[in-house]
C-alpha positions in Angstrom: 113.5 116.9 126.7 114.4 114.4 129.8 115.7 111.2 129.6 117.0 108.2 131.3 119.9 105.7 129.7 119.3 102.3 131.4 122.0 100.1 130.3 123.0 96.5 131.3 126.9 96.3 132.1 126.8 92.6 131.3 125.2 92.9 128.0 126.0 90.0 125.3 127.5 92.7 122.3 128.1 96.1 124.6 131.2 97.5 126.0 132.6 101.0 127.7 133.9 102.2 124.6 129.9 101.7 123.0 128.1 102.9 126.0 130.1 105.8 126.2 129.7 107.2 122.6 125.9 106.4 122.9 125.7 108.2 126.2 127.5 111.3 124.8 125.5 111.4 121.2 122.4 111.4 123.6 123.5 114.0 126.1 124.4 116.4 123.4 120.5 116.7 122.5 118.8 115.5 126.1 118.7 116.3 129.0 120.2 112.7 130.4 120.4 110.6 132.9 122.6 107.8 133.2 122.0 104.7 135.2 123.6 100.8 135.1 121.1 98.0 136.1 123.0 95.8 139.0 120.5 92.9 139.4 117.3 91.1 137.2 115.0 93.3 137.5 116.1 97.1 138.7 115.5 98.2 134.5 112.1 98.2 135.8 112.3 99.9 138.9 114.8 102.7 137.9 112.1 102.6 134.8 109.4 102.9 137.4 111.3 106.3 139.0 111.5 107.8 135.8 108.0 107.9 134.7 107.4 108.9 138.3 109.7 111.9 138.0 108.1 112.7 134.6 111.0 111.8 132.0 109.5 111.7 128.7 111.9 109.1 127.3 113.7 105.8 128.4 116.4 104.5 126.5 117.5 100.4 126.9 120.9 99.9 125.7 120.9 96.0 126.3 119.5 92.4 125.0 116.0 91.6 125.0 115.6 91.3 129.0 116.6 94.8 129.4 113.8 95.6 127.0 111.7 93.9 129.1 112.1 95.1 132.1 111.9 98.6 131.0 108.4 98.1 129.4 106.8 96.7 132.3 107.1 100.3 133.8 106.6 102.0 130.6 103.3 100.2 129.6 100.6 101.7 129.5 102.0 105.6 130.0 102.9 108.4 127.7 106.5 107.7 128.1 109.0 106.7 124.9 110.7 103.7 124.8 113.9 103.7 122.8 115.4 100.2 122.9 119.4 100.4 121.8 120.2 96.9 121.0 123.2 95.0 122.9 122.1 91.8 123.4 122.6 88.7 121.3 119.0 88.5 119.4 117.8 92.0 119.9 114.4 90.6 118.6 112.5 93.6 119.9 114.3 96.1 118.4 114.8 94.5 115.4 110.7 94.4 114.6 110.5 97.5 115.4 112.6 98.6 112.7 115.9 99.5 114.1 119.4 98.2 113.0 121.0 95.6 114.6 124.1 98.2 116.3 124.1 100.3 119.0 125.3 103.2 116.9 123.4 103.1 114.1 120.0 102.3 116.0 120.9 105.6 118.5 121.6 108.1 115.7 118.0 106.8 114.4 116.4 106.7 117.6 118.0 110.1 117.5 116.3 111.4 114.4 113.0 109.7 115.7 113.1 112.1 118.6 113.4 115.3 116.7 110.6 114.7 114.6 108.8 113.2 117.1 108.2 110.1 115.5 106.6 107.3 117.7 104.2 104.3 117.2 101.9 102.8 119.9 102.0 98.9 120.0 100.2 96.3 121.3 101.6 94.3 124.3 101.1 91.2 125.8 100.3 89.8 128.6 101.2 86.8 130.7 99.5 86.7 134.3 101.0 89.8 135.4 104.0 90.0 132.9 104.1 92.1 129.9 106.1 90.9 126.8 107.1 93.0 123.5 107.4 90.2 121.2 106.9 86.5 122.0 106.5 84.3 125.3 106.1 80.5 125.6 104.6 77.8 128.0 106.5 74.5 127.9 109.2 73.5 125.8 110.5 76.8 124.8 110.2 78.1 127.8 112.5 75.0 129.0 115.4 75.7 126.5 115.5 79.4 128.1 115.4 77.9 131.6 118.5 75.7 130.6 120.2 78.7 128.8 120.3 81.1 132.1 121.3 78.4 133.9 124.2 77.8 131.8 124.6 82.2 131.7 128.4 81.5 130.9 128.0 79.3 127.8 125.5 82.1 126.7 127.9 84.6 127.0 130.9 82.3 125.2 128.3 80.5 122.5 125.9 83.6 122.3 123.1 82.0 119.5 124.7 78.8 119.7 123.6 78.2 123.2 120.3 78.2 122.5 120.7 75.6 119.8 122.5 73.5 122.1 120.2 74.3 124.7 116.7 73.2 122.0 118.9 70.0 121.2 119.4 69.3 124.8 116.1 70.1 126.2 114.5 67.8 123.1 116.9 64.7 124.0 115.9 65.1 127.7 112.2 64.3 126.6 111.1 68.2 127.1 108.3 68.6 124.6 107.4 65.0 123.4 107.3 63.2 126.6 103.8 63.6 126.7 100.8 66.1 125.4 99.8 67.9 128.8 98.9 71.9 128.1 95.6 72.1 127.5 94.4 75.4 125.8 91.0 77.6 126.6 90.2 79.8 124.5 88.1 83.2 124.7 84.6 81.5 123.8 85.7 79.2 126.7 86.3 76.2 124.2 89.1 74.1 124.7 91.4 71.9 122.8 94.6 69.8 123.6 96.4 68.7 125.2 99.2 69.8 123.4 102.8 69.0 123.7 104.1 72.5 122.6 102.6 76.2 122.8 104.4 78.8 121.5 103.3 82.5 121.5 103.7 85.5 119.1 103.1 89.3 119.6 105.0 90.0 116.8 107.1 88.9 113.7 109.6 86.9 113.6 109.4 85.2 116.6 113.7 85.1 116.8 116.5 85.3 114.8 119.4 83.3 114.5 122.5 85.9 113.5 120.4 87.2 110.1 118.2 84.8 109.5 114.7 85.4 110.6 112.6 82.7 112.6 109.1 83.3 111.5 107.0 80.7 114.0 104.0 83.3 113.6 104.0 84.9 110.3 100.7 86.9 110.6 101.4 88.1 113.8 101.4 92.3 114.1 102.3 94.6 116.8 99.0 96.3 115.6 96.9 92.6 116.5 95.9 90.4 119.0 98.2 87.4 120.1 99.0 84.3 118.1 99.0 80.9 119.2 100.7 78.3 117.8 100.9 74.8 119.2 102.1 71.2 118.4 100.3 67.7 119.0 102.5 65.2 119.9 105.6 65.9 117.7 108.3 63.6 117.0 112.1 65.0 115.8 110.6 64.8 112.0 108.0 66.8 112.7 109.6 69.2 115.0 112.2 69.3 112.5 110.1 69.9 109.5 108.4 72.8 111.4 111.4 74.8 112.3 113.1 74.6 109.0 109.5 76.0 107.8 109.4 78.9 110.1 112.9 79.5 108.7 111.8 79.2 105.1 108.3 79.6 104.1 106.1 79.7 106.9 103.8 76.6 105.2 104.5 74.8 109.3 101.1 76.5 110.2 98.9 74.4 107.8 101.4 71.1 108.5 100.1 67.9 110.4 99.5 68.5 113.7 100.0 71.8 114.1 97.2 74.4 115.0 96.9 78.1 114.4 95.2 81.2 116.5 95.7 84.7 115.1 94.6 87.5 116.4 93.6 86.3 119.6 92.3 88.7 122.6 93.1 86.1 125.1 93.3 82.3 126.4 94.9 80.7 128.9 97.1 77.4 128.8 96.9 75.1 132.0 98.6 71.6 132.5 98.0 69.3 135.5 101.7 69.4 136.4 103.7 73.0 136.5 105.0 74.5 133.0 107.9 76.4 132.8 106.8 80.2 131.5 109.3 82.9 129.2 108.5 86.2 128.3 110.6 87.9 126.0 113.7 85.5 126.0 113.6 85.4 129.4 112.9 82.6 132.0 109.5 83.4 134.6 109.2 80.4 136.6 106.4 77.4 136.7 102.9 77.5 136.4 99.7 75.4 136.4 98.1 77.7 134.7 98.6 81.4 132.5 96.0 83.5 131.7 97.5 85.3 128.0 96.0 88.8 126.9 96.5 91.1 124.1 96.9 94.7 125.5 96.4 97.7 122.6 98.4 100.2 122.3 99.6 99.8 125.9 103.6 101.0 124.6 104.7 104.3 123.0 108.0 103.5 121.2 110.4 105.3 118.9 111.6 103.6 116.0 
């Protein structure tokens, strides 16, 4: 069996010493290639090649954006996706099942492809951009825009740049300066504006080091999307929701908050540009995203 290793040199929890006992447990049952990604977004293209060259699995050793990129080449082909997590989160691998370390999630990955053990997900889909697990339009989506630009506290604070980042991004008005996403959904009603719209592929949404952060709790790689949003929150509120998601999940039926599950599609719009994540990961400002639920567009081991 073929096989490509993408792996991100700069990845949050990786090192030589890892990379190299993963690459050698791999080669000594695969045919392997071995290639580092050098800039945001060649995961995807030396993704891309593979498939074209017919490999019949891809391997990310990485965080959540090497994920990422990888899947936009795999979706929708016969090609495995083994994600090795070496990022901070590793959300993606995580729901799928896997440990959180390299070496334990390659020796099961491992067993995975001896008994040919793989799942077909759902994906989603924003504008042209598929993500695994969550993506966000707005506030979220403004924390990670302040995280990468602030890529060395990331790497010194790991997790605790994001919380720095949510507290940052909420004092700075992000959020609750004003309800302005308005939401369409598939019967082509609307409702909003909102002031926060977070969505879910999957379950959790994050974690923060072992503690799940379940924002969508009925949310299934085997569904549509969910869509939760926020009118008008102030810090009690916002507060009350996260320690929910954290806890019990009751944030869905709290004031103010409305719930989607299982959505095909909908598309947020707002008369001034939004910031846009997929996955973790920053993809620029929009007036508008159309959101879809793709099924069974990935073929993963786990």
């Amino acid at each position: 069996m073929r096989a490509l290793l993408v792996f991100n040199p700069n990845a949050t929890t990786t090192d030589d010493h890892v990379r190299d006992v993963i690459a050698s447990a791999l080669g000594s049952e695969l045919d392997l290639t071995i290639q580092p990604t050098k800039q945001r977004g060649h995961a995807t293209h030396l993704a891309a090649g593979a498939v074209h060259e017919g490999v019949d699995v891809v391997f990310a050793l990485g965080g959540d954006g090497t994920a990422n990129e990888v899947l936009q080449a795999l979706a929708g082909t016969d090609v495995r996706l083994g994600i090795i997590p070496g990022g901070g989160a590793n959300v993606l691998a995580r729901n799928l099942g896997l440990p959180n370390d390299a070496v334990h999630a390659t020796s099961q990955l491992l067993e995975a492809v001896r008994a040919d053990r793989t799942r077909r997900i759902n994906l989603g889909l924003a504008g042209e951009r598929y993500f695994g697990f969550n993506a966000g339009y707005g506030f979220d989506a403004a924390v990670i825009r302040h995280v990468e630009q602030h890529s060395k506290a990331k790497r010194w604070l790991r997790q605790g740049a994001f919380v720095w980042s949510v507290a940052r991004e909420w004092a700075m008005g992000a959020g609750r300066d004003g309800a302005t996403v308005t939401v369409t959904l598939p019967d082509g009603s609307t409702l909003g504006p909102v002031a926060i719209s977070i969505i879910g592929n999957g379950d959790p949404y994050t974690y923060l080091g072992p503690r799940p952060m379940r924002v969508h709790p009925w949310a299934s790689f085997d569904l549509g999307l969910d869509l939760l949003t926020l009118d008008q929150p102030n810090t009690a509120r916002l507060l009350g929701v996260v320690s929910s998601s954290f806890r019990d999940g009751s944030h869905i039926s709290r004031r103010g908050v409305r719930y989607h599950h299982d959505l095909t599609a909908f598309t947020l719009s707002s008369p001034r540009p939004q910031p846009l994540m997929v996955d973790g990961d920053y993809a620029g400002e929009h007036h508008a995203v159309a959101f879809a639920s793709v099924p069974g567009a990935l073929r993963v081991l786990s």
